[in-house]
gemmi code that builds the backbone of each chain (N, CA, C; Angstrom):
import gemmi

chains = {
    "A": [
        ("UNK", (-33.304, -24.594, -62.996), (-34.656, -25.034, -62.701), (-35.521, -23.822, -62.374)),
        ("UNK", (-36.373, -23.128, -63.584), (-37.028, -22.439, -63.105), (-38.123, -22.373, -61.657)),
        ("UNK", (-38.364, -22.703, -60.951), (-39.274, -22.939, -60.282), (-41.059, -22.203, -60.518)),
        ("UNK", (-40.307, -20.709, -61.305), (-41.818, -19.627, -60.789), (-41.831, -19.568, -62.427)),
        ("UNK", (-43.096, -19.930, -63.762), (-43.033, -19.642, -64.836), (-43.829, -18.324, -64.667)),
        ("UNK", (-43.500, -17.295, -66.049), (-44.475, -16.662, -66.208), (-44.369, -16.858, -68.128)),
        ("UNK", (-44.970, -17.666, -68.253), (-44.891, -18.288, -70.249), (-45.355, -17.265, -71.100)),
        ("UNK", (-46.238, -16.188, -70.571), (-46.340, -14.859, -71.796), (-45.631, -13.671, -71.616)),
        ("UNK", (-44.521, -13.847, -72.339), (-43.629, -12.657, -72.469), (-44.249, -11.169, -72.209)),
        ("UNK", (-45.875, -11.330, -73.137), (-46.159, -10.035, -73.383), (-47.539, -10.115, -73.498)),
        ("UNK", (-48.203, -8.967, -73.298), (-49.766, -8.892, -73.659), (-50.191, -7.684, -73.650)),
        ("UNK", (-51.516, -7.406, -74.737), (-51.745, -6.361, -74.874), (-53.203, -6.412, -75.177)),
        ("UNK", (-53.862, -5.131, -74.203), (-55.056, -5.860, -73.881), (-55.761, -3.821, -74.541)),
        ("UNK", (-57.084, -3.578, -74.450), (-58.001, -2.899, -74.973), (-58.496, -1.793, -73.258)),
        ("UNK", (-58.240, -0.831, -73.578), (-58.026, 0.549, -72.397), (-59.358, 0.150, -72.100)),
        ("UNK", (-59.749, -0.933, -70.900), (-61.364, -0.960, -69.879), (-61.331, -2.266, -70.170)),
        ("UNK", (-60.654, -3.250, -70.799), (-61.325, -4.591, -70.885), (-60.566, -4.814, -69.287)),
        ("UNK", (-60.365, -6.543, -69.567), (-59.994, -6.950, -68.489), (-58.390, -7.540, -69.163)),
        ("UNK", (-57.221, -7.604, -67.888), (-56.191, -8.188, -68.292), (-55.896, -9.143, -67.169)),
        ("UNK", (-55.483, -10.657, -67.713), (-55.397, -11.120, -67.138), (-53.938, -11.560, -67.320)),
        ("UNK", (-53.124, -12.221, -66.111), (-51.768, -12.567, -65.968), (-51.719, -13.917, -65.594)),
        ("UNK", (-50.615, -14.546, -66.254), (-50.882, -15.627, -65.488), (-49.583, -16.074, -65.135)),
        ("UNK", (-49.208, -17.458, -64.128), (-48.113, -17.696, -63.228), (-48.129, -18.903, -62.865)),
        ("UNK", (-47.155, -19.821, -62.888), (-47.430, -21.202, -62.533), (-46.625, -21.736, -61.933)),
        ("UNK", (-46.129, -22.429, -60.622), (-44.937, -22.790, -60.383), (-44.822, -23.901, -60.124)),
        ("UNK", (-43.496, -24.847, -59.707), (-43.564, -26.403, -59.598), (-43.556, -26.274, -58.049)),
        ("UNK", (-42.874, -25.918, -56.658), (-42.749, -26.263, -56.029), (-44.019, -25.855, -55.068)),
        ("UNK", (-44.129, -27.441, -54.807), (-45.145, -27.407, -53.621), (-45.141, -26.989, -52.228)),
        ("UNK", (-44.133, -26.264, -51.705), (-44.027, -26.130, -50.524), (-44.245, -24.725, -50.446)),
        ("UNK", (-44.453, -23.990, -51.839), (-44.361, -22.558, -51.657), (-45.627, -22.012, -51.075)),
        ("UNK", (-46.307, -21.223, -50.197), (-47.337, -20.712, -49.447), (-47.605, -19.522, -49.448)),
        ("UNK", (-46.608, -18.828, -50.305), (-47.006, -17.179, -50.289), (-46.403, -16.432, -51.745)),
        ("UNK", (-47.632, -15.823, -52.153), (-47.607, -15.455, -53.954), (-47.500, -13.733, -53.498)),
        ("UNK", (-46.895, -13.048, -54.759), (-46.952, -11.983, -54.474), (-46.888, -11.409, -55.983)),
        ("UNK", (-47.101, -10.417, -56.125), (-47.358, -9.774, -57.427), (-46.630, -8.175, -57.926)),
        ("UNK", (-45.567, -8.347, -58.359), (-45.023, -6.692, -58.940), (-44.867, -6.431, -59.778)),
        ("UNK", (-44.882, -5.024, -59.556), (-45.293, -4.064, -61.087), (-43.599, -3.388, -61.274)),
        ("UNK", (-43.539, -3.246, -62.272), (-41.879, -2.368, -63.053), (-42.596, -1.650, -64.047)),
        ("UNK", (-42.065, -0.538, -63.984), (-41.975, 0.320, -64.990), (-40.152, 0.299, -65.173)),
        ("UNK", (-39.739, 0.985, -66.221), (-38.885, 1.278, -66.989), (-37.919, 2.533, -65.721)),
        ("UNK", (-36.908, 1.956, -65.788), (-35.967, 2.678, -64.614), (-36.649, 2.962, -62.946)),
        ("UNK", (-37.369, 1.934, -62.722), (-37.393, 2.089, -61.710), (-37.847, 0.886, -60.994)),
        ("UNK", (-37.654, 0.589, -59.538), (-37.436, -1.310, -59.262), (-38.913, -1.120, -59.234)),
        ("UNK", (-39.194, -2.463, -58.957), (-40.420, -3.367, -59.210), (-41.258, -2.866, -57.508)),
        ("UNK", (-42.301, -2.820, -57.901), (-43.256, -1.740, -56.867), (-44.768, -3.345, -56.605)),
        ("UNK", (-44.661, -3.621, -55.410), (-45.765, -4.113, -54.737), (-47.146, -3.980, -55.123)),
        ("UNK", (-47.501, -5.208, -55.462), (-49.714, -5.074, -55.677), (-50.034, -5.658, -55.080)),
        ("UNK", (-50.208, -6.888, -54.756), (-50.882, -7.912, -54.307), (-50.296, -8.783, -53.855)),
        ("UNK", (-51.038, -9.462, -52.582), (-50.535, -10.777, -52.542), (-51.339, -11.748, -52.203)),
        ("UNK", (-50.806, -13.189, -51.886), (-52.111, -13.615, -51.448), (-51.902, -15.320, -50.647)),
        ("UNK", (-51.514, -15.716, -49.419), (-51.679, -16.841, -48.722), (-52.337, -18.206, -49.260)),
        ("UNK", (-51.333, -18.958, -49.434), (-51.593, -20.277, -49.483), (-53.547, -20.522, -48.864)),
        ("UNK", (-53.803, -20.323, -47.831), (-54.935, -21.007, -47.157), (-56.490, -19.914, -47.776)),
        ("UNK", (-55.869, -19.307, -48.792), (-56.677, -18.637, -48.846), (-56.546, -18.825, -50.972)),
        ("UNK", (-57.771, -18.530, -51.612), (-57.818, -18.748, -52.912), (-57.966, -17.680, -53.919)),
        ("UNK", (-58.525, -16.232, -52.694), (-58.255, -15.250, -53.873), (-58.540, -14.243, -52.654)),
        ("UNK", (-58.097, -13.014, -53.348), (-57.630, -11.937, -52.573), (-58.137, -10.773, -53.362)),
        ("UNK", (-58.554, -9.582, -52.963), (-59.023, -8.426, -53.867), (-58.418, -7.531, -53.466)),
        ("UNK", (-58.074, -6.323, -54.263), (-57.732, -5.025, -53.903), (-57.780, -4.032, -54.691)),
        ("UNK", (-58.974, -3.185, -54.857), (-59.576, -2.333, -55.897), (-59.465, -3.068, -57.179)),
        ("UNK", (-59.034, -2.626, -58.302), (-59.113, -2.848, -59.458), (-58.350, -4.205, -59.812)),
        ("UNK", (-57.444, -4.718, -58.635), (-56.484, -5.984, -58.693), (-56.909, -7.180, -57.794)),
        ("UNK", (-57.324, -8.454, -58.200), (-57.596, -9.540, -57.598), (-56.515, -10.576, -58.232)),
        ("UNK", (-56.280, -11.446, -57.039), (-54.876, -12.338, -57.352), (-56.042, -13.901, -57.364)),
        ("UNK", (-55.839, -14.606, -57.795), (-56.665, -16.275, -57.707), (-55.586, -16.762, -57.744)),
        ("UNK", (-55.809, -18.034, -56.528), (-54.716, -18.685, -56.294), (-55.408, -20.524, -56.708)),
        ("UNK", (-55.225, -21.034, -57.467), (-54.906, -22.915, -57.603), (-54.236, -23.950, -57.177)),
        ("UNK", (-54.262, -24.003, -56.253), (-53.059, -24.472, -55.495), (-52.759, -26.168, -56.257)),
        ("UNK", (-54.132, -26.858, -56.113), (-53.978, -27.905, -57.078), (-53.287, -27.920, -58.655)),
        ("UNK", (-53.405, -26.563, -58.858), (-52.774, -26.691, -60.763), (-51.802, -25.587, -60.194)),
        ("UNK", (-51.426, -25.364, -59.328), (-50.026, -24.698, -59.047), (-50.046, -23.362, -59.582)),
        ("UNK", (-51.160, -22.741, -59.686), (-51.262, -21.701, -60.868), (-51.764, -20.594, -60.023)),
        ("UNK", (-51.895, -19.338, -60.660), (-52.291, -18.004, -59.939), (-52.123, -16.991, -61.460)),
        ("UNK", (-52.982, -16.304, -60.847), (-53.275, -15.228, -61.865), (-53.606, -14.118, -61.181)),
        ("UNK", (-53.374, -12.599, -61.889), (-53.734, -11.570, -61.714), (-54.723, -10.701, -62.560)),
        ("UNK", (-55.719, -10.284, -62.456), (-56.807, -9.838, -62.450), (-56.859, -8.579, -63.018)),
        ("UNK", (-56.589, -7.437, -63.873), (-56.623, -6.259, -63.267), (-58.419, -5.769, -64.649)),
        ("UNK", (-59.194, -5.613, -63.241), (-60.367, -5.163, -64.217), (-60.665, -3.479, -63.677)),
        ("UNK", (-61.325, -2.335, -64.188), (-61.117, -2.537, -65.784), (-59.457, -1.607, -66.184)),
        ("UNK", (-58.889, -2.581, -67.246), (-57.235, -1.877, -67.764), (-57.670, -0.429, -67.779)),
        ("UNK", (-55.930, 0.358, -67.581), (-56.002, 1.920, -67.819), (-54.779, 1.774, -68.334)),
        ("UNK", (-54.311, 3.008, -69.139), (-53.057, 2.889, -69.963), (-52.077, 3.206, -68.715)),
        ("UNK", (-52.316, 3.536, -67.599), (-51.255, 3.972, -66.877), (-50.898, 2.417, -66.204)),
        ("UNK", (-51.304, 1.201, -66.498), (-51.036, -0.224, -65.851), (-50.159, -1.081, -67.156)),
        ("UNK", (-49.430, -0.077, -67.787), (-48.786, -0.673, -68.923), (-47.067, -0.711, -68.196)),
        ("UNK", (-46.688, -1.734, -68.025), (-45.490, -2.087, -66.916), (-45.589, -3.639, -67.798)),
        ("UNK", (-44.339, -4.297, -66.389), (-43.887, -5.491, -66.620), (-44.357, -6.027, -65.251)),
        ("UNK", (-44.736, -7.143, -65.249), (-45.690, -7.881, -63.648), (-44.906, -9.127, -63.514)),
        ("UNK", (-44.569, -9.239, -62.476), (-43.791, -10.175, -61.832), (-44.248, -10.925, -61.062)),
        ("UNK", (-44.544, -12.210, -60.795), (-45.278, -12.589, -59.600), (-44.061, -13.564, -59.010)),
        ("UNK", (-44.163, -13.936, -57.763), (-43.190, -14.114, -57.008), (-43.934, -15.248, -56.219)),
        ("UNK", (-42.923, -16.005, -55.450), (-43.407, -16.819, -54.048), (-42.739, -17.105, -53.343)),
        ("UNK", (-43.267, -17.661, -52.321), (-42.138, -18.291, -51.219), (-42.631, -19.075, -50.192)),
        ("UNK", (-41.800, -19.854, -49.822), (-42.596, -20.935, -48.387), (-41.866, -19.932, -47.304)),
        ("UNK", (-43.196, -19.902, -46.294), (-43.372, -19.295, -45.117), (-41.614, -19.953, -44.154)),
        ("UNK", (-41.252, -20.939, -44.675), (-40.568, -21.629, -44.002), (-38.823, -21.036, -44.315)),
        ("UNK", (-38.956, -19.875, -45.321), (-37.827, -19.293, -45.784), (-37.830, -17.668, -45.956)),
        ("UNK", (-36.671, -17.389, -46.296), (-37.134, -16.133, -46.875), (-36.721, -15.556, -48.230)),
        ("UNK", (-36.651, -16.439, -48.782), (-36.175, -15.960, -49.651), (-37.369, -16.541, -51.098)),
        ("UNK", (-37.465, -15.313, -51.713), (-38.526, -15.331, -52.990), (-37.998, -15.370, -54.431)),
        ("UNK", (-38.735, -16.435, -54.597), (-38.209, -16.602, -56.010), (-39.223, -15.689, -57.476)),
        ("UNK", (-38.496, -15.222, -58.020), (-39.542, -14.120, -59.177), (-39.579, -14.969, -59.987)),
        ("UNK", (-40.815, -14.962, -61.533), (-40.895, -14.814, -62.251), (-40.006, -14.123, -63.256)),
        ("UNK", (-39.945, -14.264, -64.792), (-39.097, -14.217, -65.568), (-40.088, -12.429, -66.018)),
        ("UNK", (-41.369, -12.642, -65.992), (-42.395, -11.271, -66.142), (-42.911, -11.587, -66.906)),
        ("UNK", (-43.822, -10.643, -67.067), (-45.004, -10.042, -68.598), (-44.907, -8.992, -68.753)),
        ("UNK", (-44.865, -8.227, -69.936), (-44.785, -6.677, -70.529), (-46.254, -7.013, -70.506)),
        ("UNK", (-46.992, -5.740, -70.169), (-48.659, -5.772, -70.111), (-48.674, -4.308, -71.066)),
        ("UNK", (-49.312, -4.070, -72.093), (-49.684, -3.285, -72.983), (-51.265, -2.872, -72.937)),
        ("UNK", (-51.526, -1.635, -72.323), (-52.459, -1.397, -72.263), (-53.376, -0.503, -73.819)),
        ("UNK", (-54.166, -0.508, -74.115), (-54.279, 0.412, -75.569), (-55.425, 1.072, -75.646)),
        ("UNK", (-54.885, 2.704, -75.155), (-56.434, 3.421, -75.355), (-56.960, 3.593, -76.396)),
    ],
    "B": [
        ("UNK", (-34.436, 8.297, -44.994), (-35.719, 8.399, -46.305), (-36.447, 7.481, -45.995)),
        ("UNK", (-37.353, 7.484, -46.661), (-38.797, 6.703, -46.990), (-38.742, 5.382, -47.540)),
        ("UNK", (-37.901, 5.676, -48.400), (-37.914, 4.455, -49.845), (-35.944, 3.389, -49.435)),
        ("UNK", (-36.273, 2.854, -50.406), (-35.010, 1.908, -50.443), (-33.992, 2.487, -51.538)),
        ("UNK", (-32.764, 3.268, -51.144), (-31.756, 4.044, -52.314), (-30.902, 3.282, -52.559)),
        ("UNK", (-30.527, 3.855, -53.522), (-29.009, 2.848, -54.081), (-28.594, 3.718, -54.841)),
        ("UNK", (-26.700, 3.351, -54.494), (-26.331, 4.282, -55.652), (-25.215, 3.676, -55.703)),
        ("UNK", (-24.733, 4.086, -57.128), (-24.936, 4.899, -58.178), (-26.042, 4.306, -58.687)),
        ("UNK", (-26.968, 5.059, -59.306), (-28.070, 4.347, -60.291), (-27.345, 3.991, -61.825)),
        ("UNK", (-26.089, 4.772, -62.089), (-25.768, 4.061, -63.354), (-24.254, 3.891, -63.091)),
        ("UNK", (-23.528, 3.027, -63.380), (-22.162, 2.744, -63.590), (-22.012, 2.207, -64.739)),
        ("UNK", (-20.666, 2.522, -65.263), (-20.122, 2.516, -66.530), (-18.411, 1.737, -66.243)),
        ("UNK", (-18.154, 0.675, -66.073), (-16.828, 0.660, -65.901), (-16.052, -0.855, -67.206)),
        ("UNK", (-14.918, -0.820, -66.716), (-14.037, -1.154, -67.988), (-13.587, -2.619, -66.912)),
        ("UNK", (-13.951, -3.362, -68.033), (-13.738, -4.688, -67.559), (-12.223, -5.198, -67.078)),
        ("UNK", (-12.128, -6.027, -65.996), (-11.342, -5.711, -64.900), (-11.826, -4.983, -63.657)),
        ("UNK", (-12.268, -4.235, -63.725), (-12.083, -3.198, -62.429), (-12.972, -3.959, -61.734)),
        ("UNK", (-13.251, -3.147, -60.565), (-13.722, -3.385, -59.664), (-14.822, -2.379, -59.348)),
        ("UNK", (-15.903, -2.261, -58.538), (-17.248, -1.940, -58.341), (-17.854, -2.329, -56.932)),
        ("UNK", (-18.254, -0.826, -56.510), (-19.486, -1.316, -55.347), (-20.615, -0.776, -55.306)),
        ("UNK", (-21.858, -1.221, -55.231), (-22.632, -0.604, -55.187), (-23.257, -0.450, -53.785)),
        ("UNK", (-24.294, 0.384, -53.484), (-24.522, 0.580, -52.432), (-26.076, 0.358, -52.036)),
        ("UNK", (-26.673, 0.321, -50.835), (-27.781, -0.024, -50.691), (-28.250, 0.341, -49.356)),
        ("UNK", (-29.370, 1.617, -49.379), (-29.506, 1.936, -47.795), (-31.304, 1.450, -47.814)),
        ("UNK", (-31.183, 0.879, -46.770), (-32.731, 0.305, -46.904), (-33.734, 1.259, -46.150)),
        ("UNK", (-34.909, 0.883, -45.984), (-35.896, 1.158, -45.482), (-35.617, 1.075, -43.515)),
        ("UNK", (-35.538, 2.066, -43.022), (-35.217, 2.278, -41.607), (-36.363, 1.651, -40.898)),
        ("UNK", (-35.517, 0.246, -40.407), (-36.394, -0.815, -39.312), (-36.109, -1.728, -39.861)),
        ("UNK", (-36.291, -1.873, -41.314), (-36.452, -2.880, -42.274), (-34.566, -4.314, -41.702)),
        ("UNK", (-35.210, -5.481, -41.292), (-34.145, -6.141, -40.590), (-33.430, -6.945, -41.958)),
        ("UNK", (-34.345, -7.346, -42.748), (-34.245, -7.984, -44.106), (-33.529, -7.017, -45.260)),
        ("UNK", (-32.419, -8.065, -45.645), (-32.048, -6.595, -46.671), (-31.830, -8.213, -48.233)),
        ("UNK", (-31.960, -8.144, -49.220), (-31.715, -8.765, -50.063), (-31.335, -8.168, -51.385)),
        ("UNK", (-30.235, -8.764, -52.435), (-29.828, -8.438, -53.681), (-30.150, -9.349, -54.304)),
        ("UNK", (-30.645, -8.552, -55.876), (-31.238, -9.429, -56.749), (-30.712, -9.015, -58.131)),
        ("UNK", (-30.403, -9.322, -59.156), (-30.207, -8.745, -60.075), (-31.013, -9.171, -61.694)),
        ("UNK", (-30.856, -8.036, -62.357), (-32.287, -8.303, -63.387), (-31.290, -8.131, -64.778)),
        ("UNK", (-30.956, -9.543, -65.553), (-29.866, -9.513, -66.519), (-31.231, -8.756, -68.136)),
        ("UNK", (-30.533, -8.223, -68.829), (-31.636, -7.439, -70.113), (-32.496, -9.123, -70.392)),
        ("UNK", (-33.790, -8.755, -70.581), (-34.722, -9.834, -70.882), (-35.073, -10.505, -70.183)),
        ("UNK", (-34.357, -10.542, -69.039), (-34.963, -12.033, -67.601), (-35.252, -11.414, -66.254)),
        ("UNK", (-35.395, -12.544, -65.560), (-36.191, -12.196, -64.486), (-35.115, -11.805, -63.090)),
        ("UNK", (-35.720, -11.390, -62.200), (-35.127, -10.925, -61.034), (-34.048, -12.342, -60.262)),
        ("UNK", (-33.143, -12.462, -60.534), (-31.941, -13.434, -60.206), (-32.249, -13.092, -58.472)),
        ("UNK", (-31.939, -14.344, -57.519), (-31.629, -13.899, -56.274), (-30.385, -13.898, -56.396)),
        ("UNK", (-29.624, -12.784, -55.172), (-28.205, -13.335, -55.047), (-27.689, -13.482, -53.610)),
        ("UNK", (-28.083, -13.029, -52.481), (-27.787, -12.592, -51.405), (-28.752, -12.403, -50.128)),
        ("UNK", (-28.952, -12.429, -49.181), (-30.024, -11.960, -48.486), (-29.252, -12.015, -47.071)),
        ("UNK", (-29.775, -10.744, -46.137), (-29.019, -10.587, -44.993), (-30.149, -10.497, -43.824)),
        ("UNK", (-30.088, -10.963, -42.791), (-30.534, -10.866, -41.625), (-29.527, -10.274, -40.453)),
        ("UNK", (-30.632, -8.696, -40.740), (-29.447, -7.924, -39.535), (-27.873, -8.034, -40.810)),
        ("UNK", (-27.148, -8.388, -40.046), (-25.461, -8.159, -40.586), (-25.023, -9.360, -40.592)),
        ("UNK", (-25.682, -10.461, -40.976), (-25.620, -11.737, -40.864), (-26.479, -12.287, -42.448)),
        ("UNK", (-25.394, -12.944, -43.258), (-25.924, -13.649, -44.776), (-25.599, -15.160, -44.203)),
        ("UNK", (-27.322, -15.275, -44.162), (-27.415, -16.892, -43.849), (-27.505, -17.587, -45.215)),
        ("UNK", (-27.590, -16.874, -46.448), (-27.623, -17.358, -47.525), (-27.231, -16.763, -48.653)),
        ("UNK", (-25.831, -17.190, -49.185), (-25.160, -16.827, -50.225), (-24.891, -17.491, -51.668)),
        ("UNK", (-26.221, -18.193, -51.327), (-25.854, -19.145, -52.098), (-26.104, -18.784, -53.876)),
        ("UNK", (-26.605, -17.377, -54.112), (-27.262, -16.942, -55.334), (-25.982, -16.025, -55.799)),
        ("UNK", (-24.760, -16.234, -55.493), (-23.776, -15.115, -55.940), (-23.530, -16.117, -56.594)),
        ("UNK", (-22.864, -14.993, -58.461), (-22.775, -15.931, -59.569), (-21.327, -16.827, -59.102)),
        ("UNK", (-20.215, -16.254, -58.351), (-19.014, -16.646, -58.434), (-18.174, -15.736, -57.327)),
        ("UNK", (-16.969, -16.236, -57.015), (-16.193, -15.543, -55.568), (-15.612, -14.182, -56.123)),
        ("UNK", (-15.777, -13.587, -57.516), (-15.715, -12.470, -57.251), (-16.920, -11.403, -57.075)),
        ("UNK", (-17.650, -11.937, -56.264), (-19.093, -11.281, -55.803), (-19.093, -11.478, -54.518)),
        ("UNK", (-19.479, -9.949, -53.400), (-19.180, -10.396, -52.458), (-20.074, -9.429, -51.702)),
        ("UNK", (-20.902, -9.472, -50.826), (-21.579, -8.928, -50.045), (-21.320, -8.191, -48.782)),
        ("UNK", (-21.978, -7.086, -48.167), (-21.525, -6.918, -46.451), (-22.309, -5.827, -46.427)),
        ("UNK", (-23.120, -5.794, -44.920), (-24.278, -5.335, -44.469), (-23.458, -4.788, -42.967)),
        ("UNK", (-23.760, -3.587, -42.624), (-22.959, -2.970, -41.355), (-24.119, -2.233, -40.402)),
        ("UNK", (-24.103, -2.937, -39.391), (-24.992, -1.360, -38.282), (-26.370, -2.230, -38.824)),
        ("UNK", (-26.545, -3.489, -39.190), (-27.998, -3.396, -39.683), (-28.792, -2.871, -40.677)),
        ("UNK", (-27.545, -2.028, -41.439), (-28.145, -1.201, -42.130), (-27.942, -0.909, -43.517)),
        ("UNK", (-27.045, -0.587, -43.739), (-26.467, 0.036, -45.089), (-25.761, -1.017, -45.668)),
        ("UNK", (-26.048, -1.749, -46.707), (-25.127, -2.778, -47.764), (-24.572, -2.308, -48.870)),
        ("UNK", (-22.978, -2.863, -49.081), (-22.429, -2.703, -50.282), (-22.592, -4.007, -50.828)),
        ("UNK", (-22.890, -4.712, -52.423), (-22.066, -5.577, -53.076), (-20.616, -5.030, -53.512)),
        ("UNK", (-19.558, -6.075, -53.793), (-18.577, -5.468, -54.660), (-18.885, -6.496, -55.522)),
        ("UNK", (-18.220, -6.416, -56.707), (-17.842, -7.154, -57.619), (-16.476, -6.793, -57.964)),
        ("UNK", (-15.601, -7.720, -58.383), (-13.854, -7.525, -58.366), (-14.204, -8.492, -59.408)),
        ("UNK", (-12.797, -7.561, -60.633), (-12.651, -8.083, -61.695), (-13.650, -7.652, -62.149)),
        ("UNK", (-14.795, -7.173, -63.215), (-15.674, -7.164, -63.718), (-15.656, -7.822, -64.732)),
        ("UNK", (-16.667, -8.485, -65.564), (-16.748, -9.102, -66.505), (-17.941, -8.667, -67.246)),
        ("UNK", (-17.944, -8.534, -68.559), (-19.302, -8.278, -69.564), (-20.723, -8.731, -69.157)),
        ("UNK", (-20.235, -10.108, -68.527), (-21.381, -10.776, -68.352), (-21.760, -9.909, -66.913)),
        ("UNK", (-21.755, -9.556, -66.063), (-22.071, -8.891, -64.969), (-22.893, -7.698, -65.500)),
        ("UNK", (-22.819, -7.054, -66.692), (-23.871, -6.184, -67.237), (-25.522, -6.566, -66.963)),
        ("UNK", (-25.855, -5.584, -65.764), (-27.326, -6.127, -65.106), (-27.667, -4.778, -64.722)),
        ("UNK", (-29.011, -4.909, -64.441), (-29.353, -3.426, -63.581), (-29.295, -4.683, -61.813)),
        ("UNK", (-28.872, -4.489, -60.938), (-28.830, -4.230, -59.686), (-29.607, -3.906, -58.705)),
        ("UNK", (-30.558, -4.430, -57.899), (-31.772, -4.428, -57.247), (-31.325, -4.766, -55.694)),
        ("UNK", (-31.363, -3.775, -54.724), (-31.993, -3.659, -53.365), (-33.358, -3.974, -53.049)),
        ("UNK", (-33.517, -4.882, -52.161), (-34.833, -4.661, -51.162), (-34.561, -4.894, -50.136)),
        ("UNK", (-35.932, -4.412, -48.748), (-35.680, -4.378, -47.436), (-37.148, -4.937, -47.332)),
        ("UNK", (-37.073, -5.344, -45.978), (-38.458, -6.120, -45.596), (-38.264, -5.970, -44.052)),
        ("UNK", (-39.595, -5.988, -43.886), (-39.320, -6.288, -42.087), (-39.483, -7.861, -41.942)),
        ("UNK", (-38.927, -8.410, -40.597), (-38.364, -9.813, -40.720), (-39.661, -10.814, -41.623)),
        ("UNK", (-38.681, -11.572, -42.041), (-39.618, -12.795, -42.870), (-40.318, -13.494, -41.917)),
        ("UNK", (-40.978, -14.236, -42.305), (-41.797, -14.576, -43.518), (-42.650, -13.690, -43.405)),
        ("UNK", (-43.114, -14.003, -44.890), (-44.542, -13.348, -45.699), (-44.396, -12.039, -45.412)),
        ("UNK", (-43.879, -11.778, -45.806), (-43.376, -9.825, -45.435), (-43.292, -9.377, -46.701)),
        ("UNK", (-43.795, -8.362, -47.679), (-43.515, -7.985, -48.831), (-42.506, -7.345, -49.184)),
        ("UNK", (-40.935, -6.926, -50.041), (-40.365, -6.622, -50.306), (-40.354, -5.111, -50.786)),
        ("UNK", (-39.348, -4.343, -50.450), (-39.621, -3.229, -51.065), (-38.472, -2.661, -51.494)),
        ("UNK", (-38.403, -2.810, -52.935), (-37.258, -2.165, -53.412), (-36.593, -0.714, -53.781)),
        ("UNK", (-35.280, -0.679, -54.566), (-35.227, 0.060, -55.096), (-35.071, 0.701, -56.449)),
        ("UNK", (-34.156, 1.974, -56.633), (-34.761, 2.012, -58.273), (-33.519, 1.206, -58.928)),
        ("UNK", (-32.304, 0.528, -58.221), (-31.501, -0.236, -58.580), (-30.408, 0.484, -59.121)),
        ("UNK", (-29.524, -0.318, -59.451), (-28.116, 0.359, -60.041), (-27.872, -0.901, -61.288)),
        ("UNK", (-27.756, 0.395, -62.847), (-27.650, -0.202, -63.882), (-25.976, -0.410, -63.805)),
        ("UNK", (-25.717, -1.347, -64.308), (-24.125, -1.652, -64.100), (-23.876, -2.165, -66.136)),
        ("UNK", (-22.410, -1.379, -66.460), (-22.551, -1.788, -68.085), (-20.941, -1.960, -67.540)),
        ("UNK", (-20.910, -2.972, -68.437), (-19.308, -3.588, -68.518), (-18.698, -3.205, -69.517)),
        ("UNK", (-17.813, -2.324, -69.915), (-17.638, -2.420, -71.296), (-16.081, -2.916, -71.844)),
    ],
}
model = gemmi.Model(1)
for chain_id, residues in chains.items():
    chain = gemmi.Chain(chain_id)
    for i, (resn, *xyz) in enumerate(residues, 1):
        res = gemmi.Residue()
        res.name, res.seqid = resn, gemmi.SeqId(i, " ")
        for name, pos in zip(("N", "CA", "C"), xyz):
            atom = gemmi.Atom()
            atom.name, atom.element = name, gemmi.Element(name[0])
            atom.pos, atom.b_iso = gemmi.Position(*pos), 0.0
            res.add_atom(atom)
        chain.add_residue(res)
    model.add_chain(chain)
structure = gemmi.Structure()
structure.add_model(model)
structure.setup_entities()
């Protein structure tokens, strides 16, 4: 049972547009989204996150939107640079545990 | 250190054997968790320790997977017996206590069965 989807394997977006990510999960009890970046040999590195009671979150070039009604969340990154070409993971968890469940990812292709 | 290490970053062993990897976390960090990332998929949970205490084991594939966290601090997995299918890269993180605490990993240990 997956719980956390991430349905686009891959994307490849234009060096300054905007890229967007997206993330959807079934369980309702989850209250806390989080967002990581992988590059190639090395573990998955922290961006964002963002609280249930709250619907969107900013942090320089990265904003997370959270849906709580369509279970959905997305990541933001305006404007792309080729150095944001990784795999993005978004994650969650109910406050009531600790343990986080990942996403399957997205390869994000940036193209100067 | 600074960061969350692990080692070996690559192992190479011959199915049968046996394997540990290692995992020194982030100093303070009370949360220590293993995850593993099979080629193409996503970050598997397997383990998670509070302090020297696994209140939840419930993400190990099978009983030859086995965890232990000492001093609070430093974790080995083993795996006994190896099998093909155990071919994963291997992921440490540390957190300071849950909830909503962000994870911080490491650069993991590639494990090849051959």
């Amino acid at each position: 049972d997956q719980q956390v989807k991430q349905n686009s394997p891959s994307l490849s977006v234009q060096e300054g547009r905007i890229s967007i990510l997206n993330c959807d999960y079934t369980n309702s009890m989850f209250d806390y989204f989080l967002w990581y970046k992988k590059y190639p040999a090395e573990g998955p590195t922290f961006l964002i996150s963002i609280s249930s009671i709250k619907d969107k979150n900013e942090d320089g070039r990265f904003t997370v939107f959270l849906n709580k009604s369509a279970k959905h969340l997305s990541l933001h990154i305006v404007p792309s640079q080729p150095g944001d070409s990784a795999v993005y993971f978004c994650a969650a968890s109910n406050s009531g545990t600790y343990k986080y469940i990942f996403g399957t990812g997205t390869r994000l292709k940036v193209l100067a | 250190g600074a960061g969350v290490s692990q080692s070996p970053s690559n192992k190479v062993t011959e199915k049968g054997k046996d394997v540990e990897l290692r995992c020194d976390p982030i100093s303070g960090h009370t949360a220590l968790y293993w995850y593993r990332q099979s080629l193409g998929q996503g970050l598997e949970f397997l383990i998670y320790f509070q302090g020297n205490s696994a209140p939840d084991k419930s993400g190990l594939p099978s009983d030859r997977f086995s965890a232990e966290r000492t001093g609070g601090s430093v974790s080995t997995l083993t795996i006994q017996r190896t099998q093909q299918e155990d071919s994963a890269v291997y992921l440490c993180a540390s957190s300071l206590a849950p909830p909503n605490e962000k994870l911080f990993f490491g650069s993991g240990t590639q494990l090849s069965v051959l």
